[in-house]
mmCIF entry with sequence, helices, sheets and N, C-alpha, C, O atoms, coordinates in Angstrom:
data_MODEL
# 
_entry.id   MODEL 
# 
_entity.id                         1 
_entity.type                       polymer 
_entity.pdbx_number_of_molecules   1 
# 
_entity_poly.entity_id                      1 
_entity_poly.type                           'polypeptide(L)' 
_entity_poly.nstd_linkage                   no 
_entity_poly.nstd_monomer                   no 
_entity_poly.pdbx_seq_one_letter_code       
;(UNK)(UNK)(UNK)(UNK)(UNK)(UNK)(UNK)(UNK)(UNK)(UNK)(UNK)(UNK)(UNK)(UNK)(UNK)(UNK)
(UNK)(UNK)(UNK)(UNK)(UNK)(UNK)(UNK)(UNK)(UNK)(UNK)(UNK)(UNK)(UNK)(UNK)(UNK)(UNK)
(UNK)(UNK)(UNK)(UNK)(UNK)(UNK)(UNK)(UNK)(UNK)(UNK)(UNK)(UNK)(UNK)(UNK)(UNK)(UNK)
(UNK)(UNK)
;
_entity_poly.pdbx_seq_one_letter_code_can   XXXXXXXXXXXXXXXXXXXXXXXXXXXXXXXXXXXXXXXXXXXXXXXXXX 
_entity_poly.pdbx_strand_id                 A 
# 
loop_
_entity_poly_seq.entity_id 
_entity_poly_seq.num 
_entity_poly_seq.mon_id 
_entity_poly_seq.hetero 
1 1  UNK n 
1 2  UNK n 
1 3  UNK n 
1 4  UNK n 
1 5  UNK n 
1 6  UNK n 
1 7  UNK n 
1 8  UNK n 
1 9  UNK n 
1 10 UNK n 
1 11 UNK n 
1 12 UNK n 
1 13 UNK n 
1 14 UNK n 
1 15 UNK n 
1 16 UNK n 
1 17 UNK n 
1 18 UNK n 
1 19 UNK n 
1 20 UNK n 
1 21 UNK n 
1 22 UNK n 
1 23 UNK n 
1 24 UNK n 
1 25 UNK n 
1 26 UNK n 
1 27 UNK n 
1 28 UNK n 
1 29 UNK n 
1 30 UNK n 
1 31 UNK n 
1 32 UNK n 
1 33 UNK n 
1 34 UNK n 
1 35 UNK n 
1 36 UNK n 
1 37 UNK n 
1 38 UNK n 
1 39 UNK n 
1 40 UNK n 
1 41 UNK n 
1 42 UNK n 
1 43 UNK n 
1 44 UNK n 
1 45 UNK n 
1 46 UNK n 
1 47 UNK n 
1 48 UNK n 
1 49 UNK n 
1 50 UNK n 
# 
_struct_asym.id          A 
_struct_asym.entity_id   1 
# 
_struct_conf.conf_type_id            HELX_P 
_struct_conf.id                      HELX_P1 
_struct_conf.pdbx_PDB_helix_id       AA1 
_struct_conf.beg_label_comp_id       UNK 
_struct_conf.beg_label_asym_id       A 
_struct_conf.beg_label_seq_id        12 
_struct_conf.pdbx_beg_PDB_ins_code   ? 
_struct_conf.end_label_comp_id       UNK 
_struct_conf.end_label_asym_id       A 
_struct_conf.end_label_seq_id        25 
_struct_conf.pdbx_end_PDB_ins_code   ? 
_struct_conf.beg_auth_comp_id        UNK 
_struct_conf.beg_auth_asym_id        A 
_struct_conf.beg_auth_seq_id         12 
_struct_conf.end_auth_comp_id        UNK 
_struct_conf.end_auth_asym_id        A 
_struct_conf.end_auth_seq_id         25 
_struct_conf.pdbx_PDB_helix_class    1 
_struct_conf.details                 ? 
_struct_conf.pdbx_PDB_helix_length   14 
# 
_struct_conf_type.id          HELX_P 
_struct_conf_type.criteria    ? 
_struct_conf_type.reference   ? 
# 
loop_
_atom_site.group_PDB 
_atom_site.id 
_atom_site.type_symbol 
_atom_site.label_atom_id 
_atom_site.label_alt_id 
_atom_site.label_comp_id 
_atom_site.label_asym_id 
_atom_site.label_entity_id 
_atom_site.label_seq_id 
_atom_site.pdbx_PDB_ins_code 
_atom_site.Cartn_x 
_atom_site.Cartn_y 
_atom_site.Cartn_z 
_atom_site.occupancy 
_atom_site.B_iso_or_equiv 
_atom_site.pdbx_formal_charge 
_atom_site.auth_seq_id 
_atom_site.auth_comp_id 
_atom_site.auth_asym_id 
_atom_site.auth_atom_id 
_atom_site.pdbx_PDB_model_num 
ATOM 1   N N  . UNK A 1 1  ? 62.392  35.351 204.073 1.00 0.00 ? 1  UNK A N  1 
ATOM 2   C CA . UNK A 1 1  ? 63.300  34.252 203.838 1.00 0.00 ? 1  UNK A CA 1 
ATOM 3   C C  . UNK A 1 1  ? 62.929  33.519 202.551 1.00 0.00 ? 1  UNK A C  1 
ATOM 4   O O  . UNK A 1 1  ? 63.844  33.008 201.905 1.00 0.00 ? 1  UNK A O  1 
ATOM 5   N N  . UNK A 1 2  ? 61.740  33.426 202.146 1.00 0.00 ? 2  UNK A N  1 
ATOM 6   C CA . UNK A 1 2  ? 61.632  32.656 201.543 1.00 0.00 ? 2  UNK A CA 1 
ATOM 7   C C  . UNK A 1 2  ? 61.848  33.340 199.945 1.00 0.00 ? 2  UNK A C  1 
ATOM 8   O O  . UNK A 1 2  ? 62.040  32.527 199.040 1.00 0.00 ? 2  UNK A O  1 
ATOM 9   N N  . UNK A 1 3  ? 61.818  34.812 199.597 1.00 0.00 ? 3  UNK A N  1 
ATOM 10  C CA . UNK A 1 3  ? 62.339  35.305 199.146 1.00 0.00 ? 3  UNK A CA 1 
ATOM 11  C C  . UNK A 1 3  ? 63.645  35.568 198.763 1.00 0.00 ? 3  UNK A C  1 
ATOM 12  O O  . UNK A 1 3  ? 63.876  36.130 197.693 1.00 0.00 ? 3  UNK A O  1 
ATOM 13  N N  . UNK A 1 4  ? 64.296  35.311 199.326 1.00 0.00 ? 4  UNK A N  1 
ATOM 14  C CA . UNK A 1 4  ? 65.852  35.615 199.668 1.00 0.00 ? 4  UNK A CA 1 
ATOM 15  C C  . UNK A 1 4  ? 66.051  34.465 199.067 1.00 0.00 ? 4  UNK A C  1 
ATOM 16  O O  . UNK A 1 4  ? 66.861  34.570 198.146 1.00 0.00 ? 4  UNK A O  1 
ATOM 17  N N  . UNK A 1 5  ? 65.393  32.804 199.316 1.00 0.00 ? 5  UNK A N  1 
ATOM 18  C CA . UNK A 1 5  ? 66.088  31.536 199.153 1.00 0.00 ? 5  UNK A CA 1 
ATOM 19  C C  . UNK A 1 5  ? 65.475  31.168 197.472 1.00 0.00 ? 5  UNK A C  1 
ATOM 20  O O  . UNK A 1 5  ? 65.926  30.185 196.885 1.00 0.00 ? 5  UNK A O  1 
ATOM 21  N N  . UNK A 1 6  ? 64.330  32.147 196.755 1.00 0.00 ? 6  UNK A N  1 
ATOM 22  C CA . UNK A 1 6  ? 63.838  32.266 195.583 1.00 0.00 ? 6  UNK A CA 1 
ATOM 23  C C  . UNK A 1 6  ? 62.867  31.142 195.935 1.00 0.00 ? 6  UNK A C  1 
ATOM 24  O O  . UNK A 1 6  ? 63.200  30.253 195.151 1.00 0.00 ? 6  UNK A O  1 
ATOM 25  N N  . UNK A 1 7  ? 62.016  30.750 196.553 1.00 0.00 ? 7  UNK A N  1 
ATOM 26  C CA . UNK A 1 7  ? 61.073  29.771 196.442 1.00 0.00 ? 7  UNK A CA 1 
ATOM 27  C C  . UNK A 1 7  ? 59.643  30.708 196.351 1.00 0.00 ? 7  UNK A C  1 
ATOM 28  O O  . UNK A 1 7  ? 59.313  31.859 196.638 1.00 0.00 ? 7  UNK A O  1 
ATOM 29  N N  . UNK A 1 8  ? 58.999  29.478 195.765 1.00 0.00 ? 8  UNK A N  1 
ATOM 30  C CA . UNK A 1 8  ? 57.892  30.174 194.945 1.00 0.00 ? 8  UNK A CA 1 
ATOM 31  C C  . UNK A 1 8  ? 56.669  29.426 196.386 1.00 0.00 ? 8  UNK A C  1 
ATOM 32  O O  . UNK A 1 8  ? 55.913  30.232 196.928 1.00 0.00 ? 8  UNK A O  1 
ATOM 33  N N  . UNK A 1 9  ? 56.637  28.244 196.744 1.00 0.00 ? 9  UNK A N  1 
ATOM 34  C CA . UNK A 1 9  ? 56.138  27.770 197.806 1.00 0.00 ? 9  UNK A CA 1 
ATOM 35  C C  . UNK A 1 9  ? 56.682  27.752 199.092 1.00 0.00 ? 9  UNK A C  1 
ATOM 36  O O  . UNK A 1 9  ? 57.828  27.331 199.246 1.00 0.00 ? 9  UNK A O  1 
ATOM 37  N N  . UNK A 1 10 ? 55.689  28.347 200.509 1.00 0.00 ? 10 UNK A N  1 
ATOM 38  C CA . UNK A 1 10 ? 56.190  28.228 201.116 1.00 0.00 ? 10 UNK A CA 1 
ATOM 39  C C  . UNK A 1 10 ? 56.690  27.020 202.180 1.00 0.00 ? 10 UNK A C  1 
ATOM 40  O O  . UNK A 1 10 ? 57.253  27.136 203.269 1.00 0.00 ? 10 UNK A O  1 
ATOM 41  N N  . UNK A 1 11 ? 56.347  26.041 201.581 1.00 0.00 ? 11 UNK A N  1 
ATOM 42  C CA . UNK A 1 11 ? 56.417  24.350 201.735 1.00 0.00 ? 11 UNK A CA 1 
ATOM 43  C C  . UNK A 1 11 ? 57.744  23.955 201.905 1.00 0.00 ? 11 UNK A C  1 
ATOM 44  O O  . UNK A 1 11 ? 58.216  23.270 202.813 1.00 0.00 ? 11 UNK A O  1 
ATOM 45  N N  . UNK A 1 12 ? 58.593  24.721 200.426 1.00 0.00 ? 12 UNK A N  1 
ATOM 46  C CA . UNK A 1 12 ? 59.795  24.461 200.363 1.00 0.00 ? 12 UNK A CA 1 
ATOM 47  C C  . UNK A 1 12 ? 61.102  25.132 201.187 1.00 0.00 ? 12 UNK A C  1 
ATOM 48  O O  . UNK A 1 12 ? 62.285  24.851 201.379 1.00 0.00 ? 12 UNK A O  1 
ATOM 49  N N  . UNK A 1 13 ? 60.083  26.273 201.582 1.00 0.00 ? 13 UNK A N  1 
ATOM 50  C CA . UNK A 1 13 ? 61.173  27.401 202.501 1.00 0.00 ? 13 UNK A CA 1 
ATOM 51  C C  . UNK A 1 13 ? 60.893  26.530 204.280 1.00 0.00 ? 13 UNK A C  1 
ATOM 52  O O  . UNK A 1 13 ? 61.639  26.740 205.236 1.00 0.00 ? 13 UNK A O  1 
ATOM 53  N N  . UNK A 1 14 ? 60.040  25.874 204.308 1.00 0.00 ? 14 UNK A N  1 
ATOM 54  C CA . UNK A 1 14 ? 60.169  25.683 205.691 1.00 0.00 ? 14 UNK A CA 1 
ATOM 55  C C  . UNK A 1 14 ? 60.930  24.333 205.706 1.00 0.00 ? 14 UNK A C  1 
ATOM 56  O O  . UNK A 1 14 ? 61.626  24.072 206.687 1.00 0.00 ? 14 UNK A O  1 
ATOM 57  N N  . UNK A 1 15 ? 60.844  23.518 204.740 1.00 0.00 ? 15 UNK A N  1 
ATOM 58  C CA . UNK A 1 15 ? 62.174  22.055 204.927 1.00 0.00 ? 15 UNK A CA 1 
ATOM 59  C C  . UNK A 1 15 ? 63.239  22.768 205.046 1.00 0.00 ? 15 UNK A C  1 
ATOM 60  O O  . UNK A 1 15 ? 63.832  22.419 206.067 1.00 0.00 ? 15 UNK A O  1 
ATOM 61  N N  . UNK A 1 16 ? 63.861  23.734 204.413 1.00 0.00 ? 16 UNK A N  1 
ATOM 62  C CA . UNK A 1 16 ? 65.162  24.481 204.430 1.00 0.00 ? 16 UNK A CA 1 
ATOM 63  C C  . UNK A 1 16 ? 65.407  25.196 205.571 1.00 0.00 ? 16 UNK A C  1 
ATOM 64  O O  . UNK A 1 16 ? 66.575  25.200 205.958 1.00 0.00 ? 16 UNK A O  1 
ATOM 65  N N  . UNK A 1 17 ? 64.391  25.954 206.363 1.00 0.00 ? 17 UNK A N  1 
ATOM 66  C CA . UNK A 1 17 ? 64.474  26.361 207.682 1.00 0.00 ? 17 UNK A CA 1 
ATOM 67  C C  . UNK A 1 17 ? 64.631  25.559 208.648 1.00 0.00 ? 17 UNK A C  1 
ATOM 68  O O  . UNK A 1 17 ? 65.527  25.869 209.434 1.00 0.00 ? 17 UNK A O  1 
ATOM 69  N N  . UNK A 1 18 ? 63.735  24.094 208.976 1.00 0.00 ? 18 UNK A N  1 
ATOM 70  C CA . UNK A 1 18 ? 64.225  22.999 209.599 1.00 0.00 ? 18 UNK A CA 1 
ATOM 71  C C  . UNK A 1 18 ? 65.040  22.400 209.913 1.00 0.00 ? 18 UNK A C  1 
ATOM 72  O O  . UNK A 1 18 ? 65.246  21.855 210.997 1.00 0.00 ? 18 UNK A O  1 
ATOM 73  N N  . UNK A 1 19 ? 66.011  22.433 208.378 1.00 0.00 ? 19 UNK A N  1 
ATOM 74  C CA . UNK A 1 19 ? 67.398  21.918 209.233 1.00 0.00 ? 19 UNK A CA 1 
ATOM 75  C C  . UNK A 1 19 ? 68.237  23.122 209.117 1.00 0.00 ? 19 UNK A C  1 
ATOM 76  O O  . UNK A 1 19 ? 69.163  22.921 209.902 1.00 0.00 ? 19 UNK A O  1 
ATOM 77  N N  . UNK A 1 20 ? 68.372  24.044 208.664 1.00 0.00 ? 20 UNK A N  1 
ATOM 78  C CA . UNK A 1 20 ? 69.058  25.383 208.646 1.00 0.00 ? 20 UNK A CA 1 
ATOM 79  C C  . UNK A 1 20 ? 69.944  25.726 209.663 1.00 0.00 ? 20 UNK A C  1 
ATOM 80  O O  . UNK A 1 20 ? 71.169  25.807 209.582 1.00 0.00 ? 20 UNK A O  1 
ATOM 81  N N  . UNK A 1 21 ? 69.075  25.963 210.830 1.00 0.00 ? 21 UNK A N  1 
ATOM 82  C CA . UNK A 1 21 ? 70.027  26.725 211.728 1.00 0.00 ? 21 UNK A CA 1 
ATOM 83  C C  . UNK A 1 21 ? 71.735  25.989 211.915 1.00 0.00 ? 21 UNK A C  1 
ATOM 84  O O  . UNK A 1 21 ? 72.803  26.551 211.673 1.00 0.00 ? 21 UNK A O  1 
ATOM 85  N N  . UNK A 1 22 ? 71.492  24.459 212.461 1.00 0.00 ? 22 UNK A N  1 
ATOM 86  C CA . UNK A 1 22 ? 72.450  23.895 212.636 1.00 0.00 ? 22 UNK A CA 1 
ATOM 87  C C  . UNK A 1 22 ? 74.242  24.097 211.487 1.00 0.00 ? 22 UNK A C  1 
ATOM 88  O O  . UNK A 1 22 ? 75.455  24.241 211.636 1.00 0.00 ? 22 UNK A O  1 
ATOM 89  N N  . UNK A 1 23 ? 73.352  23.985 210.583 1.00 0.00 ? 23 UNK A N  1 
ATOM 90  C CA . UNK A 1 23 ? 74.293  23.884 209.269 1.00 0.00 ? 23 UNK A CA 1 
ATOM 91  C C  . UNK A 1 23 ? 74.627  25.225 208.592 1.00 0.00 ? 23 UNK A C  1 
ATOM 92  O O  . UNK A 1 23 ? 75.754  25.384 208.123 1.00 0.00 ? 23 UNK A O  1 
ATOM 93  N N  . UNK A 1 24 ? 73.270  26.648 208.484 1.00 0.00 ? 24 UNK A N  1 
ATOM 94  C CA . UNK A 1 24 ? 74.081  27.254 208.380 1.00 0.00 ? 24 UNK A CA 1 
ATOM 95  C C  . UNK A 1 24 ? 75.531  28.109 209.303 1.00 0.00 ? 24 UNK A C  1 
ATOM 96  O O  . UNK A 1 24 ? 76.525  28.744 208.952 1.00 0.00 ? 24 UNK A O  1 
ATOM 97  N N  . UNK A 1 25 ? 74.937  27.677 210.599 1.00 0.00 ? 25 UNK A N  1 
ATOM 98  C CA . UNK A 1 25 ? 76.251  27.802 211.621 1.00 0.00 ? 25 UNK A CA 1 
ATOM 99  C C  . UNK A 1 25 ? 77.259  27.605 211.111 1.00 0.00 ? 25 UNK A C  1 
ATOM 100 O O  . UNK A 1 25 ? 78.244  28.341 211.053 1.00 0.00 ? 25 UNK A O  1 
ATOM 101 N N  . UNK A 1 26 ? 77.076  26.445 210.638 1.00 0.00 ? 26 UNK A N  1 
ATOM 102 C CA . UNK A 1 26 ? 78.784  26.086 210.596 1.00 0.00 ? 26 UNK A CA 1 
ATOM 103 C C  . UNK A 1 26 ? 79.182  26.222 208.486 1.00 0.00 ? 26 UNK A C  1 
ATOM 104 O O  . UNK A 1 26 ? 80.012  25.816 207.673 1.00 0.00 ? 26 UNK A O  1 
ATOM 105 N N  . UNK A 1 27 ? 78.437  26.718 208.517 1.00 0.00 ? 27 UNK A N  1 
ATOM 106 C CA . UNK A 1 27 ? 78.775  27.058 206.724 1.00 0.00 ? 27 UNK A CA 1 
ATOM 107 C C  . UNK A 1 27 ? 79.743  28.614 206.866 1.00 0.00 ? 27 UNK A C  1 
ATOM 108 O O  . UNK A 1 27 ? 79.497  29.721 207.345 1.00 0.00 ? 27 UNK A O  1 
ATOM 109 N N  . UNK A 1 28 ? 80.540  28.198 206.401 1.00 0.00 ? 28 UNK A N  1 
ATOM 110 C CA . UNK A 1 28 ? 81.343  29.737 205.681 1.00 0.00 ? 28 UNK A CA 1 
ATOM 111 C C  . UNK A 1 28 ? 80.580  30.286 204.728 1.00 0.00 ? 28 UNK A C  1 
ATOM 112 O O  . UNK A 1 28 ? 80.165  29.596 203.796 1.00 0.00 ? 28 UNK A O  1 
ATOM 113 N N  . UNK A 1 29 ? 80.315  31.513 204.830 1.00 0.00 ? 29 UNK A N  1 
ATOM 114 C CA . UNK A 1 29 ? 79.819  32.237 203.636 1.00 0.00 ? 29 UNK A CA 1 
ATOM 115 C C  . UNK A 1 29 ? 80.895  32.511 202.545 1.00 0.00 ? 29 UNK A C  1 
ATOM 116 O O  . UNK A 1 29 ? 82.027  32.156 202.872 1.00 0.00 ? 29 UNK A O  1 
ATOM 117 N N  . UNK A 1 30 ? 80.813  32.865 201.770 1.00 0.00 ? 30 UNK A N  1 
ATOM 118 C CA . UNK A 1 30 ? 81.161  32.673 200.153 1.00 0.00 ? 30 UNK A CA 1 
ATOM 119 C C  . UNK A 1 30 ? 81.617  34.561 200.089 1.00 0.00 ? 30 UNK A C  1 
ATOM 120 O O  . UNK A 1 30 ? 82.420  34.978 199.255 1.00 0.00 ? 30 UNK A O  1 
ATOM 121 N N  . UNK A 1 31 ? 80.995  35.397 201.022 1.00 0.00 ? 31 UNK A N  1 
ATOM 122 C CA . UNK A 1 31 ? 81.253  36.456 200.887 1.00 0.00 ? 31 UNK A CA 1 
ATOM 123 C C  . UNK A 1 31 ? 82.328  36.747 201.950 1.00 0.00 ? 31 UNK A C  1 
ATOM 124 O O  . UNK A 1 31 ? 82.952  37.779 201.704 1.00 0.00 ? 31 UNK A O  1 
ATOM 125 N N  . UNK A 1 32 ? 82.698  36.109 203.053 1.00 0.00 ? 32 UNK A N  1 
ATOM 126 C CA . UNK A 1 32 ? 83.946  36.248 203.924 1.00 0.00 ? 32 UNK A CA 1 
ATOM 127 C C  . UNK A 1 32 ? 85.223  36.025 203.473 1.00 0.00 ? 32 UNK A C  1 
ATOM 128 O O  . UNK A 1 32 ? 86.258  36.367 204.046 1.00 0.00 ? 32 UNK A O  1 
ATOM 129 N N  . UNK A 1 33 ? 85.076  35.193 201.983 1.00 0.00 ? 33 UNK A N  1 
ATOM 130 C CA . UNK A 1 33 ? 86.218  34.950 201.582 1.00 0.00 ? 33 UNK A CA 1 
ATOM 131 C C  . UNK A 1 33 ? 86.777  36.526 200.707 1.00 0.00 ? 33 UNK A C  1 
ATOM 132 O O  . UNK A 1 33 ? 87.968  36.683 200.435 1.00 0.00 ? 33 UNK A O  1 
ATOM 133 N N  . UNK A 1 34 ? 85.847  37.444 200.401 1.00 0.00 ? 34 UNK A N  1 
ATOM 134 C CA . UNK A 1 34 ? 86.204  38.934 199.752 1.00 0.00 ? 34 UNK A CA 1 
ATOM 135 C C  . UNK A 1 34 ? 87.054  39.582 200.789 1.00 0.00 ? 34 UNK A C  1 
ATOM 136 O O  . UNK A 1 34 ? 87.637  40.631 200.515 1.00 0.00 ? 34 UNK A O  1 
ATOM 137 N N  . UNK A 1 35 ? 87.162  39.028 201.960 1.00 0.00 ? 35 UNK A N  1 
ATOM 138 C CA . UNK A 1 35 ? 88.287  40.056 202.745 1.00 0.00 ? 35 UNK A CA 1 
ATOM 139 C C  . UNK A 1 35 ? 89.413  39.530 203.014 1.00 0.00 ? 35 UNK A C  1 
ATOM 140 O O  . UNK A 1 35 ? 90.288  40.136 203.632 1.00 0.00 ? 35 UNK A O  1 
ATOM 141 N N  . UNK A 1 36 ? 89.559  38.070 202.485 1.00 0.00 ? 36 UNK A N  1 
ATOM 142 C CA . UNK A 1 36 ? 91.203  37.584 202.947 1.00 0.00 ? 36 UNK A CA 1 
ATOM 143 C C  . UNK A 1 36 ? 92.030  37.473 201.183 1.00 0.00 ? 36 UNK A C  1 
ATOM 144 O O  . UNK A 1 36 ? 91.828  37.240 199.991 1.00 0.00 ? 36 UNK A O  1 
ATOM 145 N N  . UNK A 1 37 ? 93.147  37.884 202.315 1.00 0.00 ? 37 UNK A N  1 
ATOM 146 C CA . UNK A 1 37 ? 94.002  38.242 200.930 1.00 0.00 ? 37 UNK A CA 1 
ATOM 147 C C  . UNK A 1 37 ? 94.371  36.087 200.025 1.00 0.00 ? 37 UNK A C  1 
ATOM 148 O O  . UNK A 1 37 ? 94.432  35.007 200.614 1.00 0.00 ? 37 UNK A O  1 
ATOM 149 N N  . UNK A 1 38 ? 94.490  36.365 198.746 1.00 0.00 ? 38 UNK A N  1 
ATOM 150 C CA . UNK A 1 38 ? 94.252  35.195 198.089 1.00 0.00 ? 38 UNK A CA 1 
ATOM 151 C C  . UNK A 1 38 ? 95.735  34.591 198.613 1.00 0.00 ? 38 UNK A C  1 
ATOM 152 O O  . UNK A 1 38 ? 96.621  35.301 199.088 1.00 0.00 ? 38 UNK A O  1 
ATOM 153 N N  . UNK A 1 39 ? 95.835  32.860 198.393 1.00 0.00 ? 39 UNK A N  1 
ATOM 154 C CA . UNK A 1 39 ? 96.686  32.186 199.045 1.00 0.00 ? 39 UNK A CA 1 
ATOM 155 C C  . UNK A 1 39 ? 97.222  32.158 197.442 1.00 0.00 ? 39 UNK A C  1 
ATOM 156 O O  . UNK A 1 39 ? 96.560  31.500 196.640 1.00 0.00 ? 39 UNK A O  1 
ATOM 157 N N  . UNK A 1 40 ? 98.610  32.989 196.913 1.00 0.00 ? 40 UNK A N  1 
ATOM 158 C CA . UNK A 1 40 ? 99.176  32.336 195.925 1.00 0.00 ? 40 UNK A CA 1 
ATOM 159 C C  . UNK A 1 40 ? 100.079 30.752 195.759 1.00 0.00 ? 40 UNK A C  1 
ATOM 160 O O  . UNK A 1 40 ? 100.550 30.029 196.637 1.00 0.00 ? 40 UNK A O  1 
ATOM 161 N N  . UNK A 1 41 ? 100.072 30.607 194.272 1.00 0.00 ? 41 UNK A N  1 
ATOM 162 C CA . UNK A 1 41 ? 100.755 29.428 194.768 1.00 0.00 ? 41 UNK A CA 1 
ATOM 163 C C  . UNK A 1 41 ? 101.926 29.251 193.642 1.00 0.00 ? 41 UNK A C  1 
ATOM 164 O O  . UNK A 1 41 ? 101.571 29.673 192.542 1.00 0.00 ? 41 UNK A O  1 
ATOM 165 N N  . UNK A 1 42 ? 103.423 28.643 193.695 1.00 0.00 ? 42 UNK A N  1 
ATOM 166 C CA . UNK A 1 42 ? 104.545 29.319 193.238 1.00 0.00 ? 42 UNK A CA 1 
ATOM 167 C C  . UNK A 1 42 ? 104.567 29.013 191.882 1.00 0.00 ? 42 UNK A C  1 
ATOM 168 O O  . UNK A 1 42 ? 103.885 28.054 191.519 1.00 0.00 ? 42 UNK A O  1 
ATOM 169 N N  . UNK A 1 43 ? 105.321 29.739 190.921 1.00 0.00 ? 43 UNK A N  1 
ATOM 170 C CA . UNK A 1 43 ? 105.613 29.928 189.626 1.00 0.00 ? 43 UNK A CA 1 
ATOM 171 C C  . UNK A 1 43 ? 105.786 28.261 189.347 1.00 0.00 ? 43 UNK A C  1 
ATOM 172 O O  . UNK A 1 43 ? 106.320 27.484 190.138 1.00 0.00 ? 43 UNK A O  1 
ATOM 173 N N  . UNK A 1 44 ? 105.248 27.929 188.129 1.00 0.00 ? 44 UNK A N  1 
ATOM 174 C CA . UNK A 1 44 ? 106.005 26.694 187.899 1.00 0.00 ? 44 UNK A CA 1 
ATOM 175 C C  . UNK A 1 44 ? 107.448 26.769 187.411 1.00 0.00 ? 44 UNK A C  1 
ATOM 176 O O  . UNK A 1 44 ? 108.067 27.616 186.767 1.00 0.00 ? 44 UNK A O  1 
ATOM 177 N N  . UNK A 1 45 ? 107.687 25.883 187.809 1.00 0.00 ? 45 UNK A N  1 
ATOM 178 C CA . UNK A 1 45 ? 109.376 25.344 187.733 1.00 0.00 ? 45 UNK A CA 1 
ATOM 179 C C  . UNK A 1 45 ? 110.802 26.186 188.514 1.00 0.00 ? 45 UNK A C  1 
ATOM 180 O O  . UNK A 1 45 ? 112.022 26.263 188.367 1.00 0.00 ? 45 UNK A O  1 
ATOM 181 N N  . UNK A 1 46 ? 109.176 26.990 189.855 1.00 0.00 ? 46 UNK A N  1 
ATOM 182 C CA . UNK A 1 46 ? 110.271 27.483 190.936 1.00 0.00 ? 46 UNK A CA 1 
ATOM 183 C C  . UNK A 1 46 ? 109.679 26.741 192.140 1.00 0.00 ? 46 UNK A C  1 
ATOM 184 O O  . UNK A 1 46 ? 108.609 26.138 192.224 1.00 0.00 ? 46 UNK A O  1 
ATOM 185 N N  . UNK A 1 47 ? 110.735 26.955 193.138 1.00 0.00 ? 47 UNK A N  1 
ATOM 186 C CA . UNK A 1 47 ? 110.333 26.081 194.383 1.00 0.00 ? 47 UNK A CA 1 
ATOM 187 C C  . UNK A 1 47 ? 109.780 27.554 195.657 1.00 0.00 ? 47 UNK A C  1 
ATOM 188 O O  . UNK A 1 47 ? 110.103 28.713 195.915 1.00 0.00 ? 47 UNK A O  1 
ATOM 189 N N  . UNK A 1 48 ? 109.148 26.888 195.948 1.00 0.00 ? 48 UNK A N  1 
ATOM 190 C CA . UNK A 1 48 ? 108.498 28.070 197.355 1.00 0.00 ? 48 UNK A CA 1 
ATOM 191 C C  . UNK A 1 48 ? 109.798 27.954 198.153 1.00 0.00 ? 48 UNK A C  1 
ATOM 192 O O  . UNK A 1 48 ? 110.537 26.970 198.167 1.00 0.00 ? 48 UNK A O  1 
ATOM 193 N N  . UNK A 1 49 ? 110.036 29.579 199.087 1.00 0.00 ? 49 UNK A N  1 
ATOM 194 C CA . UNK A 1 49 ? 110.732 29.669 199.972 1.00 0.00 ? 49 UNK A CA 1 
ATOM 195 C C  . UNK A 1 49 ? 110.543 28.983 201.222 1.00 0.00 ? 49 UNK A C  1 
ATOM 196 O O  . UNK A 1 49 ? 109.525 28.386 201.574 1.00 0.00 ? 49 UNK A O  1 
ATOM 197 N N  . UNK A 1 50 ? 111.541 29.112 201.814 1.00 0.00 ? 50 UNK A N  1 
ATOM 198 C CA . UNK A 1 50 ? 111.464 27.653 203.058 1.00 0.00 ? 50 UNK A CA 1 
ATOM 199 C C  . UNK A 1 50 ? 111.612 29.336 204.067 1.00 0.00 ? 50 UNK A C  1 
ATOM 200 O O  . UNK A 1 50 ? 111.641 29.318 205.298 1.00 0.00 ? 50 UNK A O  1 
# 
């Protein structure tokens, strides 16, 4: 882990493990967003379909 998070002490990897679990629960990863298709949004100076 502490590799993964680039820390050079392991001082700093265990404050980050401490509160971790809770929060990364509820964090979206950054890589789940590579499988949903992108939300476009409409041409300017056209109106979205109803």
């Amino acid at each position: 882990m502490q590799a993964l998070l680039g820390h050079s002490r392991i001082e700093t990897t265990a404050r980050y493990i401490a509160v971790a679990p809770a929060t990364i629960g509820k964090t979206a990863s950054p890589l789940d967003q590579l499988w949903k298709p992108a939300k476009r949004k409409p041409a300017k100076g056209k109106r979205a379909k109803s």
